[in-house]
VOVEX-439196 format. One record per residue (C-alpha): residue number from 1; residue in three letters; x, y, z negated. Coordinates in steps of 0.02 Angstrom, whole numbers. Layout:
! residues N
REC  num  residu    east   north      up
REC  NUM     Ala       X       Y       Z
...
This chain:
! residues 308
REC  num  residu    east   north      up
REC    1     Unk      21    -740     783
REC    2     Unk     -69    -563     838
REC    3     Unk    -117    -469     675
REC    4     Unk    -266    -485     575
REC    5     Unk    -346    -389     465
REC    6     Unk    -391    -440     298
REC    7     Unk    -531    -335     237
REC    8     Unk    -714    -372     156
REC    9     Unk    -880    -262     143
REC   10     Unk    -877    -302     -57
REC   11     Unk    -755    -146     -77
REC   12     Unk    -892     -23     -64
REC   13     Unk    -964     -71    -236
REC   14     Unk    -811      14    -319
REC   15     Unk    -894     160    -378
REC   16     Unk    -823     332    -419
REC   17     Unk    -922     485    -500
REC   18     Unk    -990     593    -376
REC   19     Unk    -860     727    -277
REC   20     Unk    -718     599    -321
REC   21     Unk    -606     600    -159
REC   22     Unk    -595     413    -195
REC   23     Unk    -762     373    -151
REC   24     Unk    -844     221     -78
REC   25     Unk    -882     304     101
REC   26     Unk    -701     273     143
REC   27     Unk    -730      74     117
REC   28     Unk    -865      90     258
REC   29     Unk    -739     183     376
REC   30     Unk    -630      24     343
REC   31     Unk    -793    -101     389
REC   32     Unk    -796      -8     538
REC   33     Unk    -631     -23     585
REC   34     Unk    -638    -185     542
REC   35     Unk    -803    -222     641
REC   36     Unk    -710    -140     804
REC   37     Unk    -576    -242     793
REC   38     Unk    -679    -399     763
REC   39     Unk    -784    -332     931
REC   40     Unk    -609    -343    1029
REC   41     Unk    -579    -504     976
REC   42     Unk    -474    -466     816
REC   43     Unk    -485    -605     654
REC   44     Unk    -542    -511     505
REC   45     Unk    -495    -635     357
REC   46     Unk    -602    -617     190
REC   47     Unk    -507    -597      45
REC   48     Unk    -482    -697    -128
REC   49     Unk    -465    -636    -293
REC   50     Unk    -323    -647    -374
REC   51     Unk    -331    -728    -536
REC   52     Unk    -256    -670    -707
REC   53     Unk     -89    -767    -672
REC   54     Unk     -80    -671    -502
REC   55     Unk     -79    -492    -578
REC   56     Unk      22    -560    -717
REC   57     Unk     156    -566    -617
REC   58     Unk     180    -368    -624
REC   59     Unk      61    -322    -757
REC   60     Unk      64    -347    -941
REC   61     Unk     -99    -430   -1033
REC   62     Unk    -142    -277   -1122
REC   63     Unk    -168    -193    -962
REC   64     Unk    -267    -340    -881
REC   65     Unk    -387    -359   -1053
REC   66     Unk    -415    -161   -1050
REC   67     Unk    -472    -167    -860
REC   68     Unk    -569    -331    -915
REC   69     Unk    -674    -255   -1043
REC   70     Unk    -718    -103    -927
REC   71     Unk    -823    -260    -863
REC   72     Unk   -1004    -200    -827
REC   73     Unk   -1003     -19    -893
REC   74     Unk    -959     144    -801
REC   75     Unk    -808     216    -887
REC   76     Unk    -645     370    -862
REC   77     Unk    -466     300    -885
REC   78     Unk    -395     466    -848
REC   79     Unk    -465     619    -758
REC   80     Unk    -429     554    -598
REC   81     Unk    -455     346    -618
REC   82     Unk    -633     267    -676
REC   83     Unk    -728     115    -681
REC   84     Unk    -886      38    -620
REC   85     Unk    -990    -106    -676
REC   86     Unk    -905    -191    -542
REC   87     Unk    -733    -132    -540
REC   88     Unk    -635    -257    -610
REC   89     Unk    -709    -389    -470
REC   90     Unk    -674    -272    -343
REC   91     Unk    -482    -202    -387
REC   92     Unk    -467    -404    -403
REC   93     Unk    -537    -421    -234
REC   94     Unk    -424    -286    -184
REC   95     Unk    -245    -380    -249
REC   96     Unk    -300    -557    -174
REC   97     Unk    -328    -477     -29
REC   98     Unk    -135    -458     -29
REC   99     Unk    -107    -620     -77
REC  100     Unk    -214    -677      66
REC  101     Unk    -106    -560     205
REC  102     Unk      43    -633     143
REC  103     Unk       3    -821     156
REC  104     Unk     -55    -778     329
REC  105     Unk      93    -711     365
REC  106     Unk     221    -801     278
REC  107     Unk     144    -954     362
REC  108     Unk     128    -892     535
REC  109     Unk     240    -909     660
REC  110     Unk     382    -746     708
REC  111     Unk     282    -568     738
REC  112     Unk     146    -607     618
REC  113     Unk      78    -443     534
REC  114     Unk     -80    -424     418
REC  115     Unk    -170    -272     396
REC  116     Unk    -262    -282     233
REC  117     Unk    -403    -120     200
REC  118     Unk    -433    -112      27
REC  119     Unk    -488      16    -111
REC  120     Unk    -475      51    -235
REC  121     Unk    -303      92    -196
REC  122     Unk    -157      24    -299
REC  123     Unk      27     103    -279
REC  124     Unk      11     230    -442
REC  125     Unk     -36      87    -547
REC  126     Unk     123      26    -675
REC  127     Unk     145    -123    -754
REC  128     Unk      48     -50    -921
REC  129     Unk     -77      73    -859
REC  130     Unk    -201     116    -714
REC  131     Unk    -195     295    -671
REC  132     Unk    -197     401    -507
REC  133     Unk    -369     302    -443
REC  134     Unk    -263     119    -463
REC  135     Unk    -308     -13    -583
REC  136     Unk    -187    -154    -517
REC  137     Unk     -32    -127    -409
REC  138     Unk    -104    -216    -249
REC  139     Unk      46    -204    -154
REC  140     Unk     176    -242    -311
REC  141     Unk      67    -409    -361
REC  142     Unk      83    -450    -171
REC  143     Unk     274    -424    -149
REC  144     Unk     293    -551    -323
REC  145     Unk     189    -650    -250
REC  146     Unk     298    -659    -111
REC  147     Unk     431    -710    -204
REC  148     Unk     356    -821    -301
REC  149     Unk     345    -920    -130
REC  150     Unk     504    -904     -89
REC  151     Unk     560    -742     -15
REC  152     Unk     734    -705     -92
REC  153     Unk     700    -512     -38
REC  154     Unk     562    -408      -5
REC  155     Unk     562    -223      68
REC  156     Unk     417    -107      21
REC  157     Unk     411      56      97
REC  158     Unk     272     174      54
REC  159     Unk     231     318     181
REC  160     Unk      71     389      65
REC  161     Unk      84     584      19
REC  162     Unk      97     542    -143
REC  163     Unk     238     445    -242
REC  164     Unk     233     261    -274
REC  165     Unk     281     273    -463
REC  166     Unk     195     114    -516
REC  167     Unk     282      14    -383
REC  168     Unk     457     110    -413
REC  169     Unk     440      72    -604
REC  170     Unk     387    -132    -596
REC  171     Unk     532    -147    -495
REC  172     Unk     677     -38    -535
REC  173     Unk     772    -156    -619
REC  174     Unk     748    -293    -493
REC  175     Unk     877    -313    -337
REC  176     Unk     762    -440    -244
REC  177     Unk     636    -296    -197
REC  178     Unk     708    -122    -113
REC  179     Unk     566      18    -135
REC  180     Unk     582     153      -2
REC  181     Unk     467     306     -19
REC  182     Unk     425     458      69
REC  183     Unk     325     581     -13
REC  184     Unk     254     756     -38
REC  185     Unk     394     838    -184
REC  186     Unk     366     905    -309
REC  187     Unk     201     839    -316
REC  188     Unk      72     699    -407
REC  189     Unk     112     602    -522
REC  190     Unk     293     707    -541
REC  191     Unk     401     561    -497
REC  192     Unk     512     516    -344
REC  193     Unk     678     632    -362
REC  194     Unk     804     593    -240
REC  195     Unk     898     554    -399
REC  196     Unk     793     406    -455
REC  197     Unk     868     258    -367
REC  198     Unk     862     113    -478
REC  199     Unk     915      42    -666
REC  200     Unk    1029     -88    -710
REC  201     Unk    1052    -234    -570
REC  202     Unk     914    -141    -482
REC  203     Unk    1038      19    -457
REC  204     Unk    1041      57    -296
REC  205     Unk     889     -54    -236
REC  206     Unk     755     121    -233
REC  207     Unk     774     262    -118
REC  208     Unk     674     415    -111
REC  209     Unk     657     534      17
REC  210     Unk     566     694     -54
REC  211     Unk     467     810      68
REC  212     Unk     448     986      58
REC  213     Unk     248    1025      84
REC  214     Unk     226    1072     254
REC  215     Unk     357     921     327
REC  216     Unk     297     886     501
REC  217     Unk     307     723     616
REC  218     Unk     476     760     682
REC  219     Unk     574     782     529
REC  220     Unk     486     607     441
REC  221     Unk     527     512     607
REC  222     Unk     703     584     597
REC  223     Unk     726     528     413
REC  224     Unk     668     367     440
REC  225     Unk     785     337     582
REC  226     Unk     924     398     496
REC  227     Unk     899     329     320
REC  228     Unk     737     234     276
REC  229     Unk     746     117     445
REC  230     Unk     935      78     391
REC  231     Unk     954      57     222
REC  232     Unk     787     -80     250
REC  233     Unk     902    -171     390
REC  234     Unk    1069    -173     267
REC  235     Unk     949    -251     153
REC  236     Unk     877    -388     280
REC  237     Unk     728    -420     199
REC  238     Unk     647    -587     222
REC  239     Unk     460    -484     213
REC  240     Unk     419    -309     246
REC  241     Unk     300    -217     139
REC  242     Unk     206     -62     200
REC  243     Unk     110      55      75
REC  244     Unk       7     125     217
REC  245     Unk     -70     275     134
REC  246     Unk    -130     409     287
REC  247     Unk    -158     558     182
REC  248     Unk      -3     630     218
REC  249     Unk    -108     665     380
REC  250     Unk    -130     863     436
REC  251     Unk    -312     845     385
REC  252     Unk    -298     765     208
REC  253     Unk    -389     890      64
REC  254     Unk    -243     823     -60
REC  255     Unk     -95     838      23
REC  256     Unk      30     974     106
REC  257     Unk     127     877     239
REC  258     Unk      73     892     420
REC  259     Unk      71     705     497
REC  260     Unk     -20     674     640
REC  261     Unk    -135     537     698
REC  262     Unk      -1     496     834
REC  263     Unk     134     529     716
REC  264     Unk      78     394     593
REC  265     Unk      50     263     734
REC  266     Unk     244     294     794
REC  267     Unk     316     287     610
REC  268     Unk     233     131     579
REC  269     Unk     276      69     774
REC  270     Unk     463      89     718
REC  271     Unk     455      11     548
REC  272     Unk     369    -147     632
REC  273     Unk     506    -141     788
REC  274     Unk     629    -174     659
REC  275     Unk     544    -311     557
REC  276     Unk     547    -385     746
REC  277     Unk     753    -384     697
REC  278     Unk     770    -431     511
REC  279     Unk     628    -542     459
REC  280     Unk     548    -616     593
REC  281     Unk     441    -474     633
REC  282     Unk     325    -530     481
REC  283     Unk     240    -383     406
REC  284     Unk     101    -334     263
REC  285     Unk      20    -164     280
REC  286     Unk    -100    -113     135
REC  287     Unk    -197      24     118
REC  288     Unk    -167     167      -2
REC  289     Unk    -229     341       3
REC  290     Unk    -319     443     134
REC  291     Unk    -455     545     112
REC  292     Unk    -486     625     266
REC  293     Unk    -616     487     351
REC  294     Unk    -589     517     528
REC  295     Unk    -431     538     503
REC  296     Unk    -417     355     393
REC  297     Unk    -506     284     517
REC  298     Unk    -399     372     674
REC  299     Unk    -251     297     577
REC  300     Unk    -296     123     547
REC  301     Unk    -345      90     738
REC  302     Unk    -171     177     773
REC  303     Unk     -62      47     631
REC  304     Unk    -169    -112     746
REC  305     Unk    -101     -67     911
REC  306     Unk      63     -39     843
REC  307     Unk      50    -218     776
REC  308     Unk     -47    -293     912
């Protein structure tokens, strides 16, 4: 099955105050995208929401009633993570699409890849709290999902500047899911050590690989091909996860490392190369940060020819 893209217009009604770098403009960069790849003959799947059971699966009910009753009011979490009359639909909107990508997937034939363009964003999210402009841990809901259908283990590796500490914490006691990140360090949210690989039966199952500001395309590549890209085949994963945040890209306002357009498109070219050898080349890739817009939108059209 060629890739498709799992995306929907709908995400645009997310609303953040004014200046946020989280802002609904970067939802139409991913219409676009979506709209060119549609044009070339591309299947653009509309998402579902997921229901309360689906985020239950990582999140606990306090946090789902406190997003709830943000329900048709405007209001700040934290200084960086607010709501919108709407936001609750939409973050909703934002997890089923995940769910969506990986029934596709999981019930396509070998090579099958999603790409699912989503905001608001979800890796910073934990299982008790929204914070860092997530309200629900798309991509963490989407790898329990996963299992929940059957996969006995699920890789997630997260290439976003910043650290994926709500998707390191639901899972760090858990064998069945191996987080790999690469990240800006120190940076936001303060998490990601090298030292912070796992509790309990989950020791061992997280790896972090921290990056001085500054890191360029070489060095990342090299990392991954020396660690990240093995320690995901010794795990042989029977789906593999991509956090595909782009603004560790040269021209992101948040972050310090130096990725190029190019750069991004051969990282994610190897990581999907080897899903070709461990599970059946079936891949999710969800949208995190990136808040550069020609350079989100340079970098999604790069991650669909790399999974074309």
């Amino acid at each position: 099955m060629p890739v498709v893209v799992v995306s929907s217009p709908r995400f645009v009604d997310h609303v953040t105050p004014v200046g946020h770098p989280e802002r609904p403009e970067r939802a139409e960069v991913m219409e676009a995208v979506a709209a060119r790849f549609a044009g070339q003959g591309g299947e653009v799947v509309e998402p579902r929401l997921a229901t309360d059971d689906d985020l239950a699966r990582v999140h606990t009910p306090e946090h789902i009633a406190a997003i709830v009753a943000a329900r048709g009011r405007a209001t700040m979490i934290d200084a960086d993570t607010f709501t919108s009359p709407e936001s609750d639909e939409i973050a909703r909107l934002a997890a089923g699409a995940v769910l969506t990508a990986v029934d596709r997937v999981l019930d396509g034939g070998p090579r099958s890849r999603a790409l699912v363009m989503v905001r608001p964003p979800g890796h910073h999210a934990e299982a008790d709290r929204a914070m860092g402009f997530c309200l629900y841990n798309n991509i963490a809901i989407g790898a329990a999902y996963a299992r929940s259908r059957g996969c006995a283990r699920v890789a997630i590796v997260d290439y976003d500047v910043h650290h994926g500490n709500g998707t390191q914490w639901i899972f760090y006691a858990d064998p069945t899911v191996l987080f790999v990140s690469s990240h800006q360090y120190p940076y936001y949210p303060g998490t990601g050590a090298a030292g912070e690989t796992g509790r309990g039966a989950g020791a061992g199952f997280t790896l972090n690989i921290p990056l001085a500001a500054g890191t360029r395309d070489e060095e990342i590549e090299r990392l991954y091909a020396e660690v990240a890209i093995p320690r995901v085949k010794a795990f042989k994963p029977d789906l593999l996860m991509i956090s595909a945040g782009f603004d560790a890209h040269q021209q992101d306002p948040l972050g310090q490392l130096r990725m190029t357009t190019a750069g991004f498109g051969r990282l994610t070219g190897a990581l999907v190369a080897m899903a070709d050898h461990v599970c059946d080349g079936k891949v999710v890739l969800v949208t995190e940060g990136g808040y550069d817009l020609r350079a989100l939108s340079e970098c999604l059209d790069a991650v669909i020819a790399v999974c074309r």
